[in-house]
C-alpha positions in Angstrom: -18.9 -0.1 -7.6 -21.3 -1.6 -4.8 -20.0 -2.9 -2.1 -16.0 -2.3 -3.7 -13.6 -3.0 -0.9 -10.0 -3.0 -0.6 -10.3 -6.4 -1.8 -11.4 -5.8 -4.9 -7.8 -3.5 -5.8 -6.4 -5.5 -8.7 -2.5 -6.9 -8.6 0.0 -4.1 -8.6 2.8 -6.2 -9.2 5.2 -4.1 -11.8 3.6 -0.3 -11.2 5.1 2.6 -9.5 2.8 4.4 -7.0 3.8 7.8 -5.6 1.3 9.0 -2.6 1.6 12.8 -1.2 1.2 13.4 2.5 2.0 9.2 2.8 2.3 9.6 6.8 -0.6 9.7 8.4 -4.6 9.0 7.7 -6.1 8.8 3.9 -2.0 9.1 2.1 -1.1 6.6 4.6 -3.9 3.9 3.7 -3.5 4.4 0.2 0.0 3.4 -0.1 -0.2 0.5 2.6 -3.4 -0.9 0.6 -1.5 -1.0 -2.5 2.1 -2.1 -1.6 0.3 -5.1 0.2 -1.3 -5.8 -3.7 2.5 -5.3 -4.8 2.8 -2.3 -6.3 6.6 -0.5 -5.6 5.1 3.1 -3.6 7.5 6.0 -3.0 6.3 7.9 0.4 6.1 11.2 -0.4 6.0 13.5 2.9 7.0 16.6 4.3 8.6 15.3 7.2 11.5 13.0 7.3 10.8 11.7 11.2 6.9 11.2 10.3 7.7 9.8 6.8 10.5 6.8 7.8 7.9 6.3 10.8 5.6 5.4 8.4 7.6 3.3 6.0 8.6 1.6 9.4 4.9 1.0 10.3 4.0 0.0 7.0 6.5 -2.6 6.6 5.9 -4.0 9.9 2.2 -4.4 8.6 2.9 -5.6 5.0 6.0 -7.5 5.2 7.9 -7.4 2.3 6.3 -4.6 1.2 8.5 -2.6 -1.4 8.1 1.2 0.1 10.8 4.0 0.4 10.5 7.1 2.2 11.2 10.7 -0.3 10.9 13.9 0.9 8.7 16.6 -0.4 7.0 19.8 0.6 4.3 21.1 -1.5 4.8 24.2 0.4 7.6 24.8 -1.3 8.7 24.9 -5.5 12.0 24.0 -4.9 11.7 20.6 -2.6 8.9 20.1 -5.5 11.9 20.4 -8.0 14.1 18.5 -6.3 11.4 15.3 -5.3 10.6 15.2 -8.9 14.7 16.2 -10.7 15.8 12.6 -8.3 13.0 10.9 -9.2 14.2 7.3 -9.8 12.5 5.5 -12.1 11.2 5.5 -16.0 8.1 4.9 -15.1 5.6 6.2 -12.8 2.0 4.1 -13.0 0.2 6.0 -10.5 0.8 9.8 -9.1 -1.8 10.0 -5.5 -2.1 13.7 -4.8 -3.2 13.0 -1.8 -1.6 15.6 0.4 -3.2 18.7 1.8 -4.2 21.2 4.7 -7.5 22.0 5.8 -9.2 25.5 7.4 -5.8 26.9 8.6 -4.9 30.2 10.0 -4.0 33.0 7.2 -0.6 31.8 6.1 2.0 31.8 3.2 4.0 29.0 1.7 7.8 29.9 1.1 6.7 31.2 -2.7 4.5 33.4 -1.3 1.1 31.9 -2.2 -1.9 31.4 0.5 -1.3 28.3 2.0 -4.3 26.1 1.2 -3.9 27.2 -2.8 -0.4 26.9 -2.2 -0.6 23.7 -0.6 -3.5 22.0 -1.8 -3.0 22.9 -5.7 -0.1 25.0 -6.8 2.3 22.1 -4.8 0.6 18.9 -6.6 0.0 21.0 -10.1 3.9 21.3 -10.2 4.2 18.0 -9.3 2.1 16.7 -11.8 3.8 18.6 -14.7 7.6 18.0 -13.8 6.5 14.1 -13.5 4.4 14.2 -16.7 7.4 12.3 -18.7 7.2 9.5 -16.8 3.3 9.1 -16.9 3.4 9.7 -20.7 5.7 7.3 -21.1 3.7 4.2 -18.9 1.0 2.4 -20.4 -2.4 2.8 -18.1 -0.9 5.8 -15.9 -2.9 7.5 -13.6 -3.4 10.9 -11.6 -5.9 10.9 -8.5 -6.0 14.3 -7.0 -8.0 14.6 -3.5 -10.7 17.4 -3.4 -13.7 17.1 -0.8 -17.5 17.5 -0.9 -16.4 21.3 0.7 -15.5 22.4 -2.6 -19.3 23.2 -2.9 -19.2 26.5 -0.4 -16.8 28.5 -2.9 -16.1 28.7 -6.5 -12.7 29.6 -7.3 -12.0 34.1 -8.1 -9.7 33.9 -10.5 -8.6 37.1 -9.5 -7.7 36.9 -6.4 -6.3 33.0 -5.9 -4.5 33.8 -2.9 -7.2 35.4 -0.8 -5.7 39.0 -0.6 -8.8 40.8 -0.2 -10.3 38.9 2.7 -9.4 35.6 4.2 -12.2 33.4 5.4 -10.5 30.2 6.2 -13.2 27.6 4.7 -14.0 29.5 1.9 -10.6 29.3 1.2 -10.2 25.6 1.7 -13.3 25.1 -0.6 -12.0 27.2 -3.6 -8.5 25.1 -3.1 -10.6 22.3 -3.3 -12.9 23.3 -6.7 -9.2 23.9 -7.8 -7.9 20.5 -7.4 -11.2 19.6 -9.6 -10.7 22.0 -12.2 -7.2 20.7 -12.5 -8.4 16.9 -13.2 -10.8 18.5 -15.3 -8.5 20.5 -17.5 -5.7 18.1 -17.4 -8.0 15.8 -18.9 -8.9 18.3 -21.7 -5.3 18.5 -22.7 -4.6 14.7 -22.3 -7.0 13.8 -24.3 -6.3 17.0 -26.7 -2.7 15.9 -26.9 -3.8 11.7 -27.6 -2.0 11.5 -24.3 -2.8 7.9 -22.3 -2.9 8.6 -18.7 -6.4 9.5 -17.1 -6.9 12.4 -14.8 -9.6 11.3 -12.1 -10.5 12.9 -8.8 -11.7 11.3 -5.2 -12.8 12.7 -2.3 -12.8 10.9 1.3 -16.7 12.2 2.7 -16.4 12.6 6.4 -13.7 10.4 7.3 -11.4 10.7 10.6 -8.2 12.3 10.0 -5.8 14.6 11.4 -7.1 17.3 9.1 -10.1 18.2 10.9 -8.2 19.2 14.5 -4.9 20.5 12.6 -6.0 24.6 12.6 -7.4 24.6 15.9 -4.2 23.5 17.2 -2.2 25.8 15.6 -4.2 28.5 16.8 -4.6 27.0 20.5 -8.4 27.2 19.9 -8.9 24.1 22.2 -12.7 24.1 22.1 -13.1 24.0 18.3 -10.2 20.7 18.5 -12.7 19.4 21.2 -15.2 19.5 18.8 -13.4 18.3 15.5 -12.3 15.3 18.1 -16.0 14.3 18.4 -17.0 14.7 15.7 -14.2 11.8 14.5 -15.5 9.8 16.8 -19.2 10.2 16.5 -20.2 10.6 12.7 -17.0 10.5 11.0 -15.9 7.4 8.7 -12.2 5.7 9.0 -9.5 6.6 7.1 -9.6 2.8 5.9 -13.2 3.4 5.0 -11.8 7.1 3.4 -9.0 6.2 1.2 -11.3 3.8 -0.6 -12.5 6.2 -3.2 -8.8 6.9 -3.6 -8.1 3.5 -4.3 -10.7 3.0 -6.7 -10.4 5.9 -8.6 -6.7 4.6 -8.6 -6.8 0.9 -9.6 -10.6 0.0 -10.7 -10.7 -0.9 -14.5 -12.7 1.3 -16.4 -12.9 4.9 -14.7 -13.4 7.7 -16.8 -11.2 10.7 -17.4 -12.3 13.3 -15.2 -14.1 11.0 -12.8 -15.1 12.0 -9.7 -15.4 9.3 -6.8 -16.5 9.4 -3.3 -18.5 7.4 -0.5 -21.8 6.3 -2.3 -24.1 7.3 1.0 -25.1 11.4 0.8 -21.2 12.2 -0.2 -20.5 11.0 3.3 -19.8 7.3 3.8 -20.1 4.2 2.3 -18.6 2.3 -0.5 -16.8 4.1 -3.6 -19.7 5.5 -5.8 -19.7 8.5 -8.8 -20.1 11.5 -6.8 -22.2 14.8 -7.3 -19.8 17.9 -8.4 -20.3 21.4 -8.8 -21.1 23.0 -11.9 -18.2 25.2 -12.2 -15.5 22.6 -11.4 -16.1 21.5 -15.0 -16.1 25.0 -16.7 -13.7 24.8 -19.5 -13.1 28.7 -19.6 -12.4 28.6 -15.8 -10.1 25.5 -16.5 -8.5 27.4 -18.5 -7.7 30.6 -16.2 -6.4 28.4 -14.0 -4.2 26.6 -16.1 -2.5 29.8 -17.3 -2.0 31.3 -13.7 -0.9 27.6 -12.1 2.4 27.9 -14.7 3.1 31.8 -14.4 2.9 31.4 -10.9 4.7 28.0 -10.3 6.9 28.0 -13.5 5.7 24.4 -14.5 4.6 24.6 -17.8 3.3 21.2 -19.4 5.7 21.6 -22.1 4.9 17.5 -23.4 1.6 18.2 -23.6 2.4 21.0 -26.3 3.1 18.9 -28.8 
């Protein structure tokens, strides 16, 4: 991996990309970097105005690119349903669950779940199922789900996912980010249980600048903690370009590993793509397992090809 750059992505000429949150920072890199090495990328994003914008800015960038804006909230199981029910093609080479929400305010998706679980894993785990056919079916698929280096404050309670007996916003952005780990984790298990082809990998960004970090403090007019989210973008963070490359190479790179996880090769903060540190419970079969169960009763998604 030393000194991997965008560079480096092989040709994507014939593969089918989908990137969550594909509007802005990390999602928006990801599918510019690997349109401009051909690949065809569907923009998946929750709003249409941001989402064409993008498409928009992203042609103008990569002429020629082959990129299409398609709605989707992971807030909410029925635009999931209805993203993945119009899907458009047979095949799907590459799923980038790239989308997610960071330290909000106590909140509720429209199902009812805490928003960062909601949000960060329950939306891309019934993605990830209800496009499962067309991964099975394409030769060298791939899933790259997003966690961060926070997932180390909190281990998941399986008994309480949606934080009803006390909300602590970062604790619960950690424990949806140990989720989105468990899930490559386990979804590797059960790919490689069922002889399945596609590898589950995960990536994480270090400290790079985004609109993630000022996001809650603007939604709660909390202007001195956006101040200070602001500087520290500009002061220690990383670019998103710089960000999205342990995306990319978890992504496209020959050889990564089922279960992989990849992030900036300096202290899990910047720096080329490198094989990152993990917590020990984020590959705990048992809790894999827990999760798996309550990600289908409580999203109805249940991984039925993977069942044999």
């Amino acid at each position: 991996m030393t000194g991997w750059n965008a560079s480096d992505i092989p040709d994507q000429s014939g593969r089918t990309a989908v990137v969550t949150g594909a509007n802005s920072g990390l999602g928006y890199v990801s599918a510019r970097e690997l349109a401009r090495r051909g690949a065809r990328v569907l923009l998946a994003c929750r709003s249409e105005e941001r989402g064409q914008e993008a498409g928009d800015r992203l042609v103008a960038e990569v002429p020629g690119a082959d990129v299409r804006f398609v709605r989707l909230d992971l807030g909410e199981l029925a635009s999931v349903r209805e993203f993945a029910a119009a899907y458009p093609y047979e095949r799907l080479d590459l799923l980038v669950n790239n989308a997610g929400v960071m330290a909000l305010p106590r909140g509720r998706t429209a199902d009812g779940f805490e928003t960062q679980f909601g949000v960060n894993h329950l939306g891309h785990f019934a993605l990830t199922g209800l496009l499962l056919p067309a991964l099975l079916s394409t030769p060298g698929a791939r899933v790259v789900t997003l966690s961060s280096m926070v997932h180390a404050l909190a281990n998941l309670d399986i008994d309480d996912l949606n934080s009803e007996r006390e909300y602590r916003r970062w604790i619960a952005y950690a424990r949806s980010k140990t989720a989105n780990l468990l899930f490559t984790h386990e979804l590797s298990r059960r790919l490689a249980a069922a002889g399945a082809g596609p590898v589950s990998a995960a990536a994480h960004p270090g400290y790079a600048s985004t609109n993630l970090q000022t996001a809650g403090p603007r939604m709660e007019g909390r202007r001195r903690a956006e101040r200070f989210a602001e500087f520290g973008n500009r002061v220690f963070a990383q670019s998103a370009e710089a960000g999205a490359l342990p995306t990319l190479y978890a992504a496209t790179a020959p050889g990564v590993r089922p279960d992989s996880f990849v992030g900036p090769s300096f202290a899990m903060w910047r720096g080329a793509p490198a094989a990152s540190w993990r917590a020990p419970w984020t590959r705990d079969d048992r809790a894999g397992e827990l999760l798996w169960a309550a990600s289908e009763r409580l999203t109805g998604v249940t991984y039925d090809a993977l069942k044999g």
